[in-house]
N, C-alpha and C positions, 0 to 999 in steps of 0.2 A: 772801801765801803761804798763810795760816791758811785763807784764802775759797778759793783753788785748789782745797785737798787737799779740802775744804768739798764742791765743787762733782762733782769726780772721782768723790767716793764715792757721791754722789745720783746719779753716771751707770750704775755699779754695781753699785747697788742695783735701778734701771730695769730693767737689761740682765737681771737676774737672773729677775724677775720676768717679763718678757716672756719667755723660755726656759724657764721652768715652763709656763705655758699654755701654750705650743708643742706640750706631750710630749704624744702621743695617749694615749687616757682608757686604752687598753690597755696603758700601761708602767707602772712605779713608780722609783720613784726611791731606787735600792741604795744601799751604803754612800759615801759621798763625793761625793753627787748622781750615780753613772751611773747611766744608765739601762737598764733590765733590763723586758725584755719579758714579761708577764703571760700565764700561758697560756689559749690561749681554750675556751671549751667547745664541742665538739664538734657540728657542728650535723649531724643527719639530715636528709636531701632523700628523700622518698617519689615514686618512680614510679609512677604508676599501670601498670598491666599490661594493662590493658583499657580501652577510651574507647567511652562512650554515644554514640552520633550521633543528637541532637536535629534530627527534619525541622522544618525554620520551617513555617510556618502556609503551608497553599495551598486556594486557590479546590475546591471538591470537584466532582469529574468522575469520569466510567466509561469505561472503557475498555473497548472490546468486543475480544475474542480472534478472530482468524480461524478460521473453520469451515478444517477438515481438509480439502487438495487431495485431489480422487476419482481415480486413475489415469484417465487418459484414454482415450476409447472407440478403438477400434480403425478407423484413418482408412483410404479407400481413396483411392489414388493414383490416377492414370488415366498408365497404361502403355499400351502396344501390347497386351503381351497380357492384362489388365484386360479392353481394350475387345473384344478378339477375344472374350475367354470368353462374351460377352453377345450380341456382334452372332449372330443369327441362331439363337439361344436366346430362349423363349417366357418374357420376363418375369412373376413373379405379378400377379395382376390385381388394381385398386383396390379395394378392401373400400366403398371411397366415389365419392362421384358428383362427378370432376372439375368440371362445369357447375358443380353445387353452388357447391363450393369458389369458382369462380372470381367467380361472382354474387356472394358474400358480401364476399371481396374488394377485388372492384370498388366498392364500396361507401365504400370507404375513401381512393379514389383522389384528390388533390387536399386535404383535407378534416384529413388527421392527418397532423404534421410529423415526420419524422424527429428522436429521440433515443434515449436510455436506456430509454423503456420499452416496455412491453408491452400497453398499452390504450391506445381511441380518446381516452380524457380527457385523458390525460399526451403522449403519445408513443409512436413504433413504433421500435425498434432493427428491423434486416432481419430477423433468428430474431423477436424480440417480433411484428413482424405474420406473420411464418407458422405462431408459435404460436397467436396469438390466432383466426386464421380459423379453423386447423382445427379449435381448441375449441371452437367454433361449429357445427361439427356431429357434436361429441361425442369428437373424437380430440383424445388429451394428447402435445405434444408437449416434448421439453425444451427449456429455454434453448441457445443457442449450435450458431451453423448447422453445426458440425463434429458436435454430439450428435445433432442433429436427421437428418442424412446417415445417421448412423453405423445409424438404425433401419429403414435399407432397401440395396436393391442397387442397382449403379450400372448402366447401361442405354445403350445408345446413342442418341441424339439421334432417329434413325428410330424405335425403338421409342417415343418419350415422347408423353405425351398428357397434358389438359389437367388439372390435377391433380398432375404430379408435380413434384418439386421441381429446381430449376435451381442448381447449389451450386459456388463457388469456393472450394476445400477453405482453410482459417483464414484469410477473410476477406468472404465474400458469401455470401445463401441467398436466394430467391428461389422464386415458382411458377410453374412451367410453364403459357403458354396454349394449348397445344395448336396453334400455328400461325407459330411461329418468335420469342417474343416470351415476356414475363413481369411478371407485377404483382408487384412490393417496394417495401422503404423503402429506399432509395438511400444519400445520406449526408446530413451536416449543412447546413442551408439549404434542402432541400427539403422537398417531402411524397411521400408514399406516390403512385407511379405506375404506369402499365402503357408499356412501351418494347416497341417491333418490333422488339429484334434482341439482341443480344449482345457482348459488348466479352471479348478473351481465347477462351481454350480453358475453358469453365465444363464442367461433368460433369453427367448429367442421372440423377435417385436414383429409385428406385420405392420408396413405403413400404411395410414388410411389415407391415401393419398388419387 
């Protein structure tokens, strides 16, 4: 009996002890062991109000901004009455020597491929070889066969002679050879050719030059 009551109270004592180390570190242990929760201290959490944005590390490059679109030249259309206004009206006269023009031209024929540019080294875009000719004998022409148009009147096919420009309004420019036909840069895959004839309704420009 003595060993019983013995043994009971070493269970007791155990249970007691495991039950203290249970209480979290934030109680204490009030009058009669209850437990009475410890008050905590007040913790502040700080917001930032503003966040840095840190860019990671990049390869260094330049960026080029686009030049500023120029309003566009004033295009002419080919109307009925366009072509009346011209037909049998005394177009202004070449300031230059179609032959000329075309001699130089021709020069080119077969020899410089159709691209983006504007010399016989690189490439002819269609405006690139008809700027490049006329510079050749001293006339500045712009880029793009709609600006190039826009620097002269539009003409009837009867009136055109060798020299002037043969133009499908935003999208072909070409030179007139004076005999139903025209030296340009075509498109991609070819080179720079002279054709006897014409494909479409093309408008035919005199330059007031």
């Amino acid at each position: 009996m003595t060993t019983a009551v013995a043994k009971l109270g070493a269970i007791v004592v155990a249970c007691g002890i495991i039950a203290t180390a249970a209480i979290p570190a934030y109680a204490d242990l009030g009058p009669q062991g209850a437990v009475q929760a410890r008050p905590v201290a007040a913790q502040t959490v700080s917001v930032a109000t503003s966040v840095d944005v840190v860019a990671s590390a990049r390869d260094a490059y330049t960026v080029t901004k686009p030049a500023p679109v120029a309003a566009p030249p004033t295009i002419f259309v080919k109307t009925a009455s366009l072509v009346n206004k011209f037909v049998g009206a005394t177009p202004p006269g070449q300031a230059y020597s179609g032959a000329a023009i075309l001699a130089y031209g021709a020069q080119f024929v077969g020899v410089v491929p159709y691209g983006t540019g504007n010399s016989p080294t690189t490439s002819f875009s269609c405006d690139g070889f008809t700027q490049y000719v006329f510079a050749g004998l001293g006339i500045k022409l712009p880029r793009g066969a709609d600006h190039q148009a826009a620097l002269g009147v539009v003409i009837d096919q009867s009136q055109a002679v060798a020299g002037d420009l043969v133009w499908w309004p935003h999208r072909h420019v070409g030179i007139y050879d004076g005999a139903g036909g025209m030296y340009n840069s075509p498109t991609w895959g070819r080179y720079v050719e002279h054709v006897t004839g014409f494909w479409g309704s093309p408008l035919f420009v005199r330059l007031k030059i």
